[in-house]
N, C-alpha and C positions, 0 to 999 in steps of 0.2 A: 597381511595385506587387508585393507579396510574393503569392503564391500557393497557398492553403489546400488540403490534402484534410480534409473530416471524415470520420470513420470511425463512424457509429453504429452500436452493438446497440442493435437493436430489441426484444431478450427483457430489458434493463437497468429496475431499480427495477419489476420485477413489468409489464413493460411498458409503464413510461413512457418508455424511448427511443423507442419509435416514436410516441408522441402526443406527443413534443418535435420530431421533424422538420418541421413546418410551423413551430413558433415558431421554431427555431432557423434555419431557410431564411429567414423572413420579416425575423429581426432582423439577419442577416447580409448580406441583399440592400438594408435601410437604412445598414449602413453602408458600404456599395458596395465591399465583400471581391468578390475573384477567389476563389471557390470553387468545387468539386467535391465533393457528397459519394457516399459508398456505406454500402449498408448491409454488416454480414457474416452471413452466413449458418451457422456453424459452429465450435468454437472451433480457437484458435487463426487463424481467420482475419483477424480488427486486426492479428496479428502481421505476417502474409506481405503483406496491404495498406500497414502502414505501409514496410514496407522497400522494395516497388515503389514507392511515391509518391515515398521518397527518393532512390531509383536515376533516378524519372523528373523531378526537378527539382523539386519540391514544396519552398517554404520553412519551408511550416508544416505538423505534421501534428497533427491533434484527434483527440483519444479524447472522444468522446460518450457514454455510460456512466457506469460505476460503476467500480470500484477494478481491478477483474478484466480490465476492457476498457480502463483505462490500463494495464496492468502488460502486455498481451499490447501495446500501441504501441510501448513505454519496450523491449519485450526485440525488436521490430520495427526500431526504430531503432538501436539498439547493434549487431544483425549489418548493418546497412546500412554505419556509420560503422565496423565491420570491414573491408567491401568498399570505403570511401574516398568512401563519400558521407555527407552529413550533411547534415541538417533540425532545425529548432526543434519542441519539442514543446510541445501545448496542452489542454489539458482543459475541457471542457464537461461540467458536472454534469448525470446522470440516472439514478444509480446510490443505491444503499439507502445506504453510509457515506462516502461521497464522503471517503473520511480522505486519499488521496493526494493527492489537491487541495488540501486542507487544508495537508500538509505542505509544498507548492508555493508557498503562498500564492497560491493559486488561488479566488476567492469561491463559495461552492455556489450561490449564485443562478444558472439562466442568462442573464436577461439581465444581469447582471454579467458574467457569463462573457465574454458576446459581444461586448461594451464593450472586456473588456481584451483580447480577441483584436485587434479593431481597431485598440487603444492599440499594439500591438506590441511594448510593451516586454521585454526580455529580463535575463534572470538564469542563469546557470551554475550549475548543481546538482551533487551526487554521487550516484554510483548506486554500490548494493550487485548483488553476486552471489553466491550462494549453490549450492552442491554437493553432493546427498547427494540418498535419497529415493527419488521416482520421476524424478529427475533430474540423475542421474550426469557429466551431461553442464554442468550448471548452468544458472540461472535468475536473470535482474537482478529487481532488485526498484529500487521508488523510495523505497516509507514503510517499510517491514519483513516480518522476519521473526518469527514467532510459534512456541515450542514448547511442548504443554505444555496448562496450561486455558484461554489464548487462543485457543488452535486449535482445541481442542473446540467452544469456544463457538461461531465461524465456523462449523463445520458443523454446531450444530444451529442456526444462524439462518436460516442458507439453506433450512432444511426447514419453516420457520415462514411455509408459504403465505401466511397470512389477515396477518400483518405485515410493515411494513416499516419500513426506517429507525433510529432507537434504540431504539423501543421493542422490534424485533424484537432486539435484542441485549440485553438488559435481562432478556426472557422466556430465551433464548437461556444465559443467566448463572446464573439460577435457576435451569434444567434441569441446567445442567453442573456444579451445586456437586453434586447428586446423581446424576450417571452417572460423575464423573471429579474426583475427589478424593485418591487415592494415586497420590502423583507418583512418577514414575520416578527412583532413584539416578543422576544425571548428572555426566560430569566435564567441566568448562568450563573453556576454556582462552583466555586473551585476553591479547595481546602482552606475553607470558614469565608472565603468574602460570593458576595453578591451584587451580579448585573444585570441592569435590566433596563432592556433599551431595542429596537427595531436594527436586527440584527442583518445586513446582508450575508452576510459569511463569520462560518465557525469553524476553524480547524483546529484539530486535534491532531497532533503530530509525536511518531516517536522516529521516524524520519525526518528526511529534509524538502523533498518536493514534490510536487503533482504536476499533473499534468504534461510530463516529459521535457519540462523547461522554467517550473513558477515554484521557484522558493520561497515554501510558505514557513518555513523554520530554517532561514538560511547558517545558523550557527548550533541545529540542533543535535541532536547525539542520540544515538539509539542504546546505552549503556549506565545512562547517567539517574536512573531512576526516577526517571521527573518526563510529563510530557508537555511542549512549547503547543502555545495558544495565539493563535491567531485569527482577532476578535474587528470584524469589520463593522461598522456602523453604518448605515443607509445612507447612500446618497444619489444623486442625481445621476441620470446616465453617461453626462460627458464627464461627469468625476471621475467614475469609474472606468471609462476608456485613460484617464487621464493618470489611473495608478495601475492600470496593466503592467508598462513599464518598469514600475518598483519592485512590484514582484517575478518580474523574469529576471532581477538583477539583485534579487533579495532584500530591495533599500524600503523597503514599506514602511518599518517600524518609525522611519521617517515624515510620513502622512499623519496628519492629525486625526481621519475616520482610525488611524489601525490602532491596534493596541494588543500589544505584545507580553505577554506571561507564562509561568512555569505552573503544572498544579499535578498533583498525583492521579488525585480523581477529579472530575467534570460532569454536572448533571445540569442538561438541557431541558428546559420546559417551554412548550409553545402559551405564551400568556394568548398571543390571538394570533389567528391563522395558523402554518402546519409549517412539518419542519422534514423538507425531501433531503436524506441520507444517505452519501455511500461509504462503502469502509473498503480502504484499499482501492478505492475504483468498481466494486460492484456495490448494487442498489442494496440498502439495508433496509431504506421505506422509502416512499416519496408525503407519504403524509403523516408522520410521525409526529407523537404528542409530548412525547417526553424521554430522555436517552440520558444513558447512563455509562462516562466511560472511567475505566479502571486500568491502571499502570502495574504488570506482574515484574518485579523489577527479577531481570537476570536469569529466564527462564529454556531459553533454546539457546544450542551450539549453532553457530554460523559457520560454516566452509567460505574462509573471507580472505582476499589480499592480507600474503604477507607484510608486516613494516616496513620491511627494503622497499616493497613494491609501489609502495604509498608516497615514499620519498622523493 
């Protein structure tokens, strides 16, 4: 019988990780899982837990959370599988955008969640890393990397106490058309071509969405060893209220600012002005000069919907 750590934050979705620890104990003790959980107490602490649960024999390890507290598992596990050990990883929704999950094909339901955790079934994913920032040293991500007015918007949604979920990203969108609207001159470089042009938005996807509802790689695949680009050009503020829309419905590649491509690697350079980052939804930099992102094609087990399930 395989053997679970879950790892909850308990400060996830404005504090519903911790009012999910009973249900999540309770529906996991039905389906008579071998588990352990802890909570963390600190960031970066999923990270340092996932990697000892892996070191200590753990076959599966859960991020209970939100995007932030998978992404600190996913870079938990990848220095694990450095040091030559290796765990599946699992996700339990209880976090405001649950997009990594999503990307995973992981259900935001928990008791979904706790189903497929049971189901066991597994899928081999890719994972991105990225270089630059406050993180010279690099950072895996699993759904993306965001430059630009995606990023802004991540941090003012995080500042939007009284909401959560999409609507908090929604308000979040409207603030940032008016604090972050003159994009930075960027030159983008992705396996041998070059762009270079006043960039409002860069994403970097080995998922499909942000922000709890805006498919920015609506046909993208987390398997496929390639990560989708979604490359916005600057424009005017009612333009930009005026392609929200596309991208809640995924039709962007439709608009003549967007521009849609595939590339292994991706290296951002700020020609002028700085370039605010986040990876997965946490801040990588807000004044970033130069980033560097990299596709590990095929690297972590996922605990994901079976094919029936998908059907």
């Amino acid at each position: 019988m395989p053997k679970y750590k879950i790892i909850v934050n308990p400060t996830s979705g404005r504090g519903h990780g911790e009012e999910a620890i009973p249900q999540i104990e309770r529906m996991l003790n039905e389906y008579d899982l071998d588990f352990d959980l802890v909570r963390t107490e600190r960031p970066w602490h999923a990270a340092d837990l996932a990697q000892e649960a892996a070191a200590a024999g753990y076959d599966v390890v859960v991020a209970a959370g939100g995007d932030g507290t998978a992404n600190e598992v996913l870079n938990g596990l990848m220095w694990a599988r450095q040091e030559g050990t290796n765990a599946a990883m699992g996700i339990l929704c209880v976090g405001r955008g649950n997009d990594f999950a999503y990307g995973m094909g992981i259900p935001g339901d928990l008791e979904a969640g706790c189903r497929v955790l049971s189901q066991n079934h597994r899928c081999t994913v890719d994972v991105g890393k990225v270089t630059g920032g406050d993180y010279p040293e690099g950072r895996y991500f699993g759904n993306c990397v965001g430059i630009g007015f995606d990023a802004v918007v991540g941090f003012e949604a995080v500042k939007l106490t009284w909401l959560t979920g999409f609507p908090s990203y929604i308000v979040a969108v409207l603030k940032t058309v008016f604090l972050y609207y003159k994009a930075p001159l960027a030159k983008i470089e992705y396996d041998g071509q070059t762009l270079t042009q006043p960039s409002l938005m860069i994403s970097v996807m080995n998922g499909r969405r942000l922000g709890g509802g805006f498919f920015m790689a609506p046909d993208g695949k987390n398997d496929d060893g390639m990560f989708d680009l979604c490359i916005a050009h600057e424009v005017s503020r009612p333009r930009i209220f005026g392609l929200i829309p596309h991208f809640m419905r995924g039709t962007q590649a439709t608009q003549e600012p967007i521009k849609m491509e595939q590339a292994r690697r991706v290296v951002v350079t700020a020609v002028e002005g700085v370039l605010p980052t986040h990876v997965d939804g946490e801040t990588l930099c807000t004044e970033g000069q130069r980033l560097e992102a990299e596709l590990l094609p095929r690297q972590i087990e996922m605990v994901c919907r079976p094919p029936e399930d998908l059907e």
